[in-house]
N, C-alpha and C positions, 0 to 999 in steps of 0.2 A: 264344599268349602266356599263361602262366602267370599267375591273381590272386590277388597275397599279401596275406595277413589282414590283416595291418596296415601300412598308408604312412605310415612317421614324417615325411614330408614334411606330408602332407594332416590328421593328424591338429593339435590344438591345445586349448589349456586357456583359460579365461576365468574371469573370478573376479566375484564382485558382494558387498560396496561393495569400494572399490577399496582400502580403510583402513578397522580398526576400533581401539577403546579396548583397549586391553591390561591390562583387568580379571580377564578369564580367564572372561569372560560374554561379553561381543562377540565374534561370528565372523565370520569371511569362507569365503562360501560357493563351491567354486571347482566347476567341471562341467570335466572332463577330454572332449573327442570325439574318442573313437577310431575312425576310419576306414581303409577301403582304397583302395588306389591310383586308382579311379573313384568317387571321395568318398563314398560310401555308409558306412552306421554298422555297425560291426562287432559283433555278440552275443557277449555272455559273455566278455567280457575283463575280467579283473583288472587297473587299473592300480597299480604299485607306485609309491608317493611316497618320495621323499626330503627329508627337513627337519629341520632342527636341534630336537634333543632338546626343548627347551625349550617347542616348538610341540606344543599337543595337536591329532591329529586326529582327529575324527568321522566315522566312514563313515556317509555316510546313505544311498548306495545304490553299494557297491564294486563291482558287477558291472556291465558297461555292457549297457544294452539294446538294442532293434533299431534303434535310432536311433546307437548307441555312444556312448552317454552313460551316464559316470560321477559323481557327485557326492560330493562331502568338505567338510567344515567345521573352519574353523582357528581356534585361541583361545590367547591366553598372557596370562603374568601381565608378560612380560617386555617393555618397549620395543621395539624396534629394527624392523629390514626382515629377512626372511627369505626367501631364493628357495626354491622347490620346484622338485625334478626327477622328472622322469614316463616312466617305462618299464613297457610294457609287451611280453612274449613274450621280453623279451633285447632290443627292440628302444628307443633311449631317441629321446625326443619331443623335439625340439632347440628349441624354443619356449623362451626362458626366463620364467620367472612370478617375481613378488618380491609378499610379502606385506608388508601395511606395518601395524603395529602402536604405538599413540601411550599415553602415560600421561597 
């Protein structure tokens, strides 16, 4: 049996605080884990985000490491919730994430 790089099943995104000020100074820091199909962390993965313009992203470490840990930081000036969608390889991570951003 063939192990592919990456199990968009197994993989998943997590974010900390779960809510920040929408000063455009507050971030939320989200760690993307990319894994394969026997849960282990996948090296050198780029994942690609998807978010509404308005949302500025921070790569603070866009390559995931031997663990398949990526990390991004999110900031606006704008209110509202924002989801993020996470693909990596062509492959998208079905997990949905929502950013929550407060004036």
């Amino acid at each position: 049996m063939r192990v592919v790089d990456v199990s968009a099943e197994n993989s998943y995104v997590f974010m900390n605080p779960m809510q920040a000020q929408a000063d455009g100074k507050d971030k939320i820091r989200v760690t993307i884990m990319i894994l394969n199909q026997n849960g282990l962390g996948v090296l050198g993965k780029k994942p690609v985000i998807g978010v509404d313009p308005r949302v500025t992203v921070n790569r603070v470490q866009d390559t995931t490491n031997s663990l398949g840990e990526a990390i991004f930081e999110f900031s606006t000036t704008t209110p509202g919730q924002y989801s993020i969608e996470v693909t990596v390889d062509n492959i998208n991570i079905p997990q949905k994430s929502m950013l929550s951003f407060h004036g």
